[in-house]
C-alpha positions in Angstrom: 7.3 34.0 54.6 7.0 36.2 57.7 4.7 33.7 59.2 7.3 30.7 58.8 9.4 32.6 60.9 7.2 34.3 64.4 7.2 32.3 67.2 9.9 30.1 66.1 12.7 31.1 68.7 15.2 28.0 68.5 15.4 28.9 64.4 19.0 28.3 63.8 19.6 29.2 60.2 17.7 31.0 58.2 17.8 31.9 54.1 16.5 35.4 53.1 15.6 34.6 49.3 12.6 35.7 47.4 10.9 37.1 44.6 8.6 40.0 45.1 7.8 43.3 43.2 6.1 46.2 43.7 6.3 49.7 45.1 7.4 49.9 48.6 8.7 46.3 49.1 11.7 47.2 50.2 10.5 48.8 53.7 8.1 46.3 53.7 10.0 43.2 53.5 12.8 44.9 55.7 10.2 45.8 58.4 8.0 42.7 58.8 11.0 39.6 58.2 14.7 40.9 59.5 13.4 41.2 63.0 12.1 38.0 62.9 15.7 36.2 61.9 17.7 38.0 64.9 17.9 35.6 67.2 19.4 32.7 64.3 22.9 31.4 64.2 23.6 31.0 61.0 21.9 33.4 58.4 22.1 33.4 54.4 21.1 36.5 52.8 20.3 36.4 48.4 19.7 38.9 45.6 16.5 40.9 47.0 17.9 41.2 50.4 20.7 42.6 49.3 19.2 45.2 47.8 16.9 46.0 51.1 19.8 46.2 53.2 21.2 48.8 50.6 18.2 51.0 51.0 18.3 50.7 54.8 21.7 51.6 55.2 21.5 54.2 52.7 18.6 55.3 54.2 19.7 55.1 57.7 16.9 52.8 59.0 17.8 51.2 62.3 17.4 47.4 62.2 17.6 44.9 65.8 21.0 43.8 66.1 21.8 40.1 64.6 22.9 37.2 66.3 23.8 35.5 63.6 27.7 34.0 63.6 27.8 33.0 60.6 26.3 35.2 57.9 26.8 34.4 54.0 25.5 37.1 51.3 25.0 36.0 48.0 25.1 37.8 44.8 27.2 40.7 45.6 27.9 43.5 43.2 30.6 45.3 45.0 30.3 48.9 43.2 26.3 48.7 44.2 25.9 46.9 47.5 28.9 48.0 49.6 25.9 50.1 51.7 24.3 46.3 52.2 28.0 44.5 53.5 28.3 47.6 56.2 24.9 47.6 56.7 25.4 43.7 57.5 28.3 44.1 59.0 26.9 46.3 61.6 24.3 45.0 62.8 25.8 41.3 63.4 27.6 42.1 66.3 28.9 38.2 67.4 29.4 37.4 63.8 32.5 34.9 63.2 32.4 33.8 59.6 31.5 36.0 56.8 31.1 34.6 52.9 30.3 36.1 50.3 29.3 34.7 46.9 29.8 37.9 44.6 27.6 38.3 41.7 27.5 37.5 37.8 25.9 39.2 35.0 23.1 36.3 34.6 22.7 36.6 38.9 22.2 39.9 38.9 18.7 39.9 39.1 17.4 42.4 41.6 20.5 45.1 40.7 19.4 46.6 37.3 18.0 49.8 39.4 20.4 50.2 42.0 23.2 53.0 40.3 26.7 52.3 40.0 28.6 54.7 42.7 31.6 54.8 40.0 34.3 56.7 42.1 32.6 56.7 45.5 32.3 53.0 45.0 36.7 53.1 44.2 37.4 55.4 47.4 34.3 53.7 50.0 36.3 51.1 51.6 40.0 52.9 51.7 37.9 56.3 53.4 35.9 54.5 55.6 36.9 54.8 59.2 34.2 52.7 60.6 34.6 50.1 63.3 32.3 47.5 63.3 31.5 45.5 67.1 32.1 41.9 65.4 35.9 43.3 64.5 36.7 44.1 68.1 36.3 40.3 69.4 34.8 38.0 66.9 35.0 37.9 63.1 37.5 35.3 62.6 36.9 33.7 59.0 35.9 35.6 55.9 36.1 34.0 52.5 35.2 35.9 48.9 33.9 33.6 46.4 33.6 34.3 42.4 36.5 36.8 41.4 37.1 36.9 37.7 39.2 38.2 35.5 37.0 39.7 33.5 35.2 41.2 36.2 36.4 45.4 36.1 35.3 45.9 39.9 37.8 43.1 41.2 40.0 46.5 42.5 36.6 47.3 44.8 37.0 43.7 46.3 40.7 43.8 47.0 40.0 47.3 48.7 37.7 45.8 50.8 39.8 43.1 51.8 42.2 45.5 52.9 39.7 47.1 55.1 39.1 43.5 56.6 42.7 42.9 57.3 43.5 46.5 58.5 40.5 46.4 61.1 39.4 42.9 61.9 41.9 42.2 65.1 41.0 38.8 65.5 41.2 37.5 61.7 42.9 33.9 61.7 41.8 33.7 58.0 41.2 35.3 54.3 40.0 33.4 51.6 39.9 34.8 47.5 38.5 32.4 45.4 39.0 33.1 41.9 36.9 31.7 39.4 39.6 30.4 37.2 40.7 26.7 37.3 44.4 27.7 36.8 46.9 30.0 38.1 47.0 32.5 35.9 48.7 35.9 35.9 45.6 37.9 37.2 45.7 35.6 39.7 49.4 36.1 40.4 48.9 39.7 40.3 46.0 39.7 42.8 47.9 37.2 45.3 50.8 40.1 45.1 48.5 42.5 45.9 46.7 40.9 48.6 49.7 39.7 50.7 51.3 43.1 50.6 48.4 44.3 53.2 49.3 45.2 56.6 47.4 43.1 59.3 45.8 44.4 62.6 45.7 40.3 63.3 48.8 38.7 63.6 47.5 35.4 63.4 45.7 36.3 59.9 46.5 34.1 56.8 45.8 35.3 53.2 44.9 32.1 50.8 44.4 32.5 47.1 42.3 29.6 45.1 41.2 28.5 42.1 38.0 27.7 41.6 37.8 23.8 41.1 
């Protein structure tokens, strides 16, 4: 893969999705390959990815800054990976639109070793008084995808939608998809919640959806 990528500085989007096993992959993958996708504009990022930017953020490892502006993750498992969406987060620093596909119990492929952070996981996103660059001047569009009723962790996502619309100060708009086809009373009670956040953007607009 990391061969696909060198000398290829007018890449403009770029898909981080593999399969690999193995001791050390992680640092191996996340040395030789996220370097290579800085310069692109539009970067998607899947299961095993995920999981590397967990262990570098958790780990503390420095990675070149991203100039990606639009940045999708996929397969999100928000009480295990909220150390790979900062991680993200901080080292895109021009990034404008930010989705993220959460995950299943069939997608979770690459999560079954990563710990559940239980209350740390609750409490990361409502303690957190970190700043990221792309808030200041840049992140305008973020949209959720997959939230489901019978998914216990939806409370982690609405926290860190919160966090979003409490920091982000140029946010014109926040998109929950739900993945119910009807509007049900979960998804009332989640629209309730979400619209009684305070915004640092004035222009910000909360939408609720369905899943069609």
């Amino acid at each position: 893969m990391t061969s696909k990528l060198i000398n290829l500085p007018s890449l403009i989007f770029a898909a981080l999705d593999c399969e690999a096993s193995g001791d050390g992959i992680d640092e191996c993958l996340g040395k030789q390959i996220l370097p290579q996708v800085e310069h692109v504009k539009e970067l998607k990022i899947g299961s095993l990815f995920i999981k590397i930017l967990s262990s570098l953020e958790e780990g503390g490892v420095s990675c070149p800054f991203f100039n990606n502006k639009c940045l999708t993750l996929g397969y999100v498992d928000f009480d295990k990976h909220h150390a790979a969406v900062a991680y993200a987060l901080r080292n895109s620093i021009v990034l404008q639109k930010l989705v993220i596909n959460m995950s299943s119990i069939c997608e979770s492929i690459y999560t079954a070793d990563v710990p559940d952070m239980n209350d740390f996981s609750e409490n990361y996103w409502k303690s957190s008084e970190t700043f990221f660059d792309c808030f200041g001047s840049h992140l305008k569009i973020v949209k959720i995808c997959g939230l489901g009723k019978e998914d216990q962790k939806w409370r982690l996502v609405v926290n860190f939608v919160e966090f979003l619309l409490k920091n982000a100060r140029l946010l014109e708009k926040m998109v929950v998809e739900i993945s119910e086809k009807r509007r049900t009373e979960f998804a009332f009670n989640v629209s309730e919640k979400l619209l009684s956040f305070s915004r640092c953007s004035q222009h910000a607009i909360v939408e609720l959806v369905c899943a069609e």
